[in-house]
C-alpha positions as CSV (number, residue, x, y, z in Angstrom):
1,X,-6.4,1.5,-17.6
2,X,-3.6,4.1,-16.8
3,X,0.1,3.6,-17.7
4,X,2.5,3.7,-14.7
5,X,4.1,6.6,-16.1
6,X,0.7,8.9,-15.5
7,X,0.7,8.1,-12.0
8,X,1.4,11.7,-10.1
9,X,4.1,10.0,-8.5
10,X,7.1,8.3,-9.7
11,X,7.1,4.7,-8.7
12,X,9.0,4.3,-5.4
13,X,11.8,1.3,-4.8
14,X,11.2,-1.0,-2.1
15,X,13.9,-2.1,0.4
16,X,13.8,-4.4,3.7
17,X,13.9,-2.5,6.4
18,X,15.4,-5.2,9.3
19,X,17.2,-8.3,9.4
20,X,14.6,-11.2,9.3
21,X,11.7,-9.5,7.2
22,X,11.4,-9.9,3.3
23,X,9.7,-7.3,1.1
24,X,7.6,-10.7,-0.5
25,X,7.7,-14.0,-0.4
26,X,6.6,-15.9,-3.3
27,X,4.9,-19.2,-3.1
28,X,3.8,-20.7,-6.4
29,X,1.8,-17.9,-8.5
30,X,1.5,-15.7,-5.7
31,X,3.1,-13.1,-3.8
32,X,2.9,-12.1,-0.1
33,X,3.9,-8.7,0.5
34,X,5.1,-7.5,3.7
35,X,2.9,-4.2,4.9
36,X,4.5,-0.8,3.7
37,X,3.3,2.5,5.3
38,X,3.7,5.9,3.2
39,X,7.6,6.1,3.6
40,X,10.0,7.4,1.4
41,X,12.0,4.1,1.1
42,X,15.4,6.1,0.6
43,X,15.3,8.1,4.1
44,X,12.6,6.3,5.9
45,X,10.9,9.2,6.7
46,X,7.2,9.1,6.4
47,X,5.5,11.6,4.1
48,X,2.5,12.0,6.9
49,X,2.2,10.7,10.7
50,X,-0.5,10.6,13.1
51,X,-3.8,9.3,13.4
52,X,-6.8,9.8,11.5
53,X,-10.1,11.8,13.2
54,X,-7.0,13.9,15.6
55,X,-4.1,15.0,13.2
56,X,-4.9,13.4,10.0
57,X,-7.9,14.1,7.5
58,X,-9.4,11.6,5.6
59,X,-7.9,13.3,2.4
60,X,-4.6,13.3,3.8
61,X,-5.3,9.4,4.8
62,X,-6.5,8.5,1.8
63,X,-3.3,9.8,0.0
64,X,-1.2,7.9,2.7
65,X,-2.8,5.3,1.0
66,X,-2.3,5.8,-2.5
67,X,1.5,6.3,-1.6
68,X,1.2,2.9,0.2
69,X,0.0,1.5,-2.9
70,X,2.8,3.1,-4.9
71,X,5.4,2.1,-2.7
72,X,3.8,-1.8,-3.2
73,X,4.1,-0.9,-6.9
74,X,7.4,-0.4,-6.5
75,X,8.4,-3.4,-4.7
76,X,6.5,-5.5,-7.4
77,X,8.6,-3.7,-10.0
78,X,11.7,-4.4,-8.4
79,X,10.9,-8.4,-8.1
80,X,8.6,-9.1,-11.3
81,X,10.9,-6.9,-13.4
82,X,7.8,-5.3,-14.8
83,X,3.9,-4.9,-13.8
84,X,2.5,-6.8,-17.1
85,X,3.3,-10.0,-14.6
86,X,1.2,-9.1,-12.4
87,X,-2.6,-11.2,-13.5
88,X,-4.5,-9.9,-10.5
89,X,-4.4,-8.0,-7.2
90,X,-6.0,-10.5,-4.9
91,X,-6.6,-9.6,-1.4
92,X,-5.2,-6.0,0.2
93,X,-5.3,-5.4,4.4
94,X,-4.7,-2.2,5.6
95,X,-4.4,-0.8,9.2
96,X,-5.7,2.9,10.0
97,X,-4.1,4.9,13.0
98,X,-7.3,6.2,14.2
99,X,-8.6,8.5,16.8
100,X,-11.0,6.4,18.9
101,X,-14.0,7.9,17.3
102,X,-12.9,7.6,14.2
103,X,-14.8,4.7,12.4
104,X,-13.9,5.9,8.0
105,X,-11.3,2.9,7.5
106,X,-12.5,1.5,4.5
107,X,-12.6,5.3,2.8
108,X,-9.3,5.8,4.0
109,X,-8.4,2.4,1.9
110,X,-9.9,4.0,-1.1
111,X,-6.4,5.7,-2.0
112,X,-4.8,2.3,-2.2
113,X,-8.0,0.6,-4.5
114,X,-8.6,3.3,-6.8
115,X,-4.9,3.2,-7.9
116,X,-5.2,-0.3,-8.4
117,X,-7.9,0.1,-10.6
118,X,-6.3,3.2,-12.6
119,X,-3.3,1.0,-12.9
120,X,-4.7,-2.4,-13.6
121,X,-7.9,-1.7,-14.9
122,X,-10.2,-4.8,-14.0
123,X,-7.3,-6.8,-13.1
124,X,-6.7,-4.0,-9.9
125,X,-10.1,-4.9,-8.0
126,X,-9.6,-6.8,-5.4
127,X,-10.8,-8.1,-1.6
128,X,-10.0,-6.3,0.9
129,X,-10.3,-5.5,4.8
130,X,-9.2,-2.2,6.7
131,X,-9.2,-2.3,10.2
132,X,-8.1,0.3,13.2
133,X,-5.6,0.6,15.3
134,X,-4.3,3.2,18.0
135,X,-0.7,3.0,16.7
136,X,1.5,2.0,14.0
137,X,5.4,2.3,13.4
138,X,8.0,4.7,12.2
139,X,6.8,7.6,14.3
140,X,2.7,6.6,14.4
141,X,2.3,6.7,10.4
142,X,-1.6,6.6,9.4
143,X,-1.8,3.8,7.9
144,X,0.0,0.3,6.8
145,X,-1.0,-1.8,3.9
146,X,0.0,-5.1,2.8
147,X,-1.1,-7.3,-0.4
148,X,-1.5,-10.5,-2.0
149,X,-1.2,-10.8,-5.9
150,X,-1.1,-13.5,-8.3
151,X,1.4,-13.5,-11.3
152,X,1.1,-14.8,-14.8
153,X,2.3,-18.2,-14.7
């Protein structure tokens, strides 16, 4: 299992983003959080746009993914305080910007689920689903994921 700290990139604060969204909501041991594309959270900007198959690689999607994953780290941080609260990652959705010949969704998702792992060792597997989509927000980013974890009682 690898500490926070060796992640290549620092651990990003969440924030919401418009009046009537939350970053989570919890409901008993688990948390709902809101999908997060690979934005920095202080500017908004995203750190890669467009869709995969036309302007996007699958190793540039596949990092868009792993910053997803740290930005979701982030937000968990923020609430929980710190990641030994988190038991288990249970469910992750992701949507892909892709060309329409483009059909690599689930590798793209590999950015998010191998960080999990790294981070939370068995405890970072979890279901998941990755599906595509012409467009997503801020400027067509490649991809969006959100999460469901449960926390130590």
């Amino acid at each position: 299992m690898m500490a926070i700290s060796d992640i290549n990139y620092k651990i990003i604060n969440s924030a919401p983003r418009r009046k009537g969204v939350v970053v989570l909501r919890q409901v008993d041991d688990l948390l709902y959080l809101s999908g997060h594309g690979p934005e920095d959270e202080i500017t908004g900007k995203p750190f890669y746009t467009g869709r995969l198959g036309e302007s996007v690689t699958l190793e540039q999607g596949r990092d868009a993914a792993r910053i997803c994953g740290i930005i979701l780290l982030g937000a968990l941080q923020d609430y929980l305080g710190t990641l030994d609260k988190v038991d288990y990652i249970v469910k992750a959705f992701a949507l892909v910007s892709s060309a329409p010949d483009f059909y690599n969704q689930e590798e793209v998702m590999d950015g998010f689920s191998d960080l999990m792992v790294e981070v939370f060792g068995d405890r970072g597997i979890h279901a998941r689903s990755a599906m595509g989509t012409s467009n997503l927000p801020a400027g067509n980013i490649p991809v969006e994921i959100e999460i469901i974890v449960k926390v130590v009682a």
